[in-house]
C-alpha positions, 0 to 999 in steps of 0.5 A, a space after each residue: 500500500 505504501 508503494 501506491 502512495 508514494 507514486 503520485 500519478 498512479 491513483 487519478 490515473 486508476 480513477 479516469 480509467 476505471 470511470 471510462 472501462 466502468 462507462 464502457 462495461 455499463 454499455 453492453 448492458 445498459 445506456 441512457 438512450 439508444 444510439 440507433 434510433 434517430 430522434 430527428 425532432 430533438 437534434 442539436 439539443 443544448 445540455 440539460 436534465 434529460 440529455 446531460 451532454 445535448 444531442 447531435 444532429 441526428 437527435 442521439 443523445 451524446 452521453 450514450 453515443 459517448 459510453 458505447 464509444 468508449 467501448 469501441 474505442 477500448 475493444 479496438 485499442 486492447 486487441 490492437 495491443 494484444 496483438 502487437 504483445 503477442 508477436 513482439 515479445 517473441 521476435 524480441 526475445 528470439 532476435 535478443 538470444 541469437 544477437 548478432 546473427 542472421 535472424 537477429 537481423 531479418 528481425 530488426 531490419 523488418 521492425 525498420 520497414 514497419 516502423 517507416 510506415 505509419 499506422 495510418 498510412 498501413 490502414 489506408 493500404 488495408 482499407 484500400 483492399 478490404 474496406 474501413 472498418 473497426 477490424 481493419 483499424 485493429 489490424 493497422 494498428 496492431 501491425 505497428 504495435 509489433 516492433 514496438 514490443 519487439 524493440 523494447 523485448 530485444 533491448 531489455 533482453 540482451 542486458 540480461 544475456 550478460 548476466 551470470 545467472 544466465 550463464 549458470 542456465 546455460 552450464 546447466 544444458 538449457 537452451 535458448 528458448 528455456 533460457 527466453 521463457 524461464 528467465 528472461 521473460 520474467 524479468 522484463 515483464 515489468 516493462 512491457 506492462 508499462 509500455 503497454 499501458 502507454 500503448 493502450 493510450 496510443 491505441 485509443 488516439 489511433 482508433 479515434 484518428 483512423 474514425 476521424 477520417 473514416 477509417 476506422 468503426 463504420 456507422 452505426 457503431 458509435 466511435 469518438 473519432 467519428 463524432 468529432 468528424 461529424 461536428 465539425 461543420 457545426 461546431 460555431 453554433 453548437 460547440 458541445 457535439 465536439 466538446 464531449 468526446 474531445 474530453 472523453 478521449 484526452 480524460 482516458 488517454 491522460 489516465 492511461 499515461 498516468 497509470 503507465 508513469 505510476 506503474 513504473 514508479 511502483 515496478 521499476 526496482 532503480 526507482 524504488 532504491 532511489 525513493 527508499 
């Protein structure tokens, strides 16, 4: 408990993304209004009682567009990082145990040819083919998730190749993969969860860019991004359609990062020792 109190970031940014996944959560089983049904009569309705973040322009109340949101955004960004965790760390552990050689390179090389194509650009070329939607915005953005996990794996694994209870794995007769597993993961699981909170952050930005330009979750599922786009044209005589989600997106990407810096407070040892 005195590990939580000492970070100073760690508890408003448990608090901001526990509101926004308890938001999301709520609306799989429960929202205000329903976000499908158009309610052409109360469009561009200003706060009030019964709709406390107005209506957009097709009378849909915006706190519900906004929690069905959130979940979309969540459900796109988390498979997005699963995806990039799940091919990542084993290309960083496999280029880290045979460091220097032929598929070490291979590796690292193809992390730069990804890493010069922006999440973006690799969605437009995926939409290209099959079309925008929010499984092809996963796909965009977990493909440029790989090397960022294989990159950070790779880096904290080759300081830890070194040393010498690694070498006494390897006297004993196990090999590299084992040695990967047993001993190397384990001890570098620490970054990678602080990197993925703060790619789960980026996720979200990404997901709501990709919606912003029509790329991402298609009508009628509702998306942060896309409700910016659409109030855009409006925002001079009704500037809550883009208030909202502006602040719903950097309320839980801002708790995100701060759960991310207080989780490396807390599991980074350097910093510990040098609190203690």
């Amino acid at each position: 408990m005195t590990m939580f109190l000492h970070s100073r970031t760690l508890i408003p940014g448990m608090v901001l993304t526990v509101l926004f996944a308890g938001a999301a959560l709520i609306s799989l089983v429960w929202v205000p209004y329903d976000t499908t049904v158009l309610d052409i009569a109360n469009k561009i309705k200003s706060p009030s009682w019964a709709h406390p973040f107005g209506t957009d322009q097709f009378g849909r109340d915006i706190l519900s567009m906004i929690m069905v949101g959130a979940r979309t955004s969540i459900a796109v960004a988390l498979v997005a990082v699963g995806i990039g965790m799940v091919a990542g760390v084993p290309l960083g552990l496999a280029a880290a145990a045979r460091r220097g050689g032929m598929l070490d390179e291979f590796i690292m090389r193809m992390n730069d040819l990804v890493f010069a194509f922006p999440s973006l650009l690799i969605a437009v070329m995926i939409t290209a083919v099959f079309g925008a939607s929010a499984l092809n915005a996963i796909i965009a953005i977990g493909i440029f998730n790989i090397p960022v996990f294989a990159r950070l794996t790779r880096g904290a694994a080759l300081s830890l190749w070194s040393r010498e209870y690694i070498m006494a794995a390897r006297v004993a007769g196990k090999g590299a993969a084992r040695i990967s597993l047993e001993h190397i993961l384990p001890n570098v699981a620490n970054l990678l969860i602080v990197q993925g909170t703060i790619q789960f952050s980026l996720g979200i930005l990404a997901e709501a860019g990709l919606s912003y330009v029509g790329l991402g979750a298609q009508p009628p599922v509702a998306s942060w991004g896309r409700m910016l786009a659409d109030s855009q044209t409006m925002i001079s005589f009704a500037p809550h359609l883009a208030l909202f989600p502006g602040l719903a997106i950097l309320l839980t990407v801002l708790g995100l990062n701060l759960l991310g810096d207080g989780l490396r407070d807390i599991l980074d040892p350097k910093l510990r020792r040098a609190r203690t």
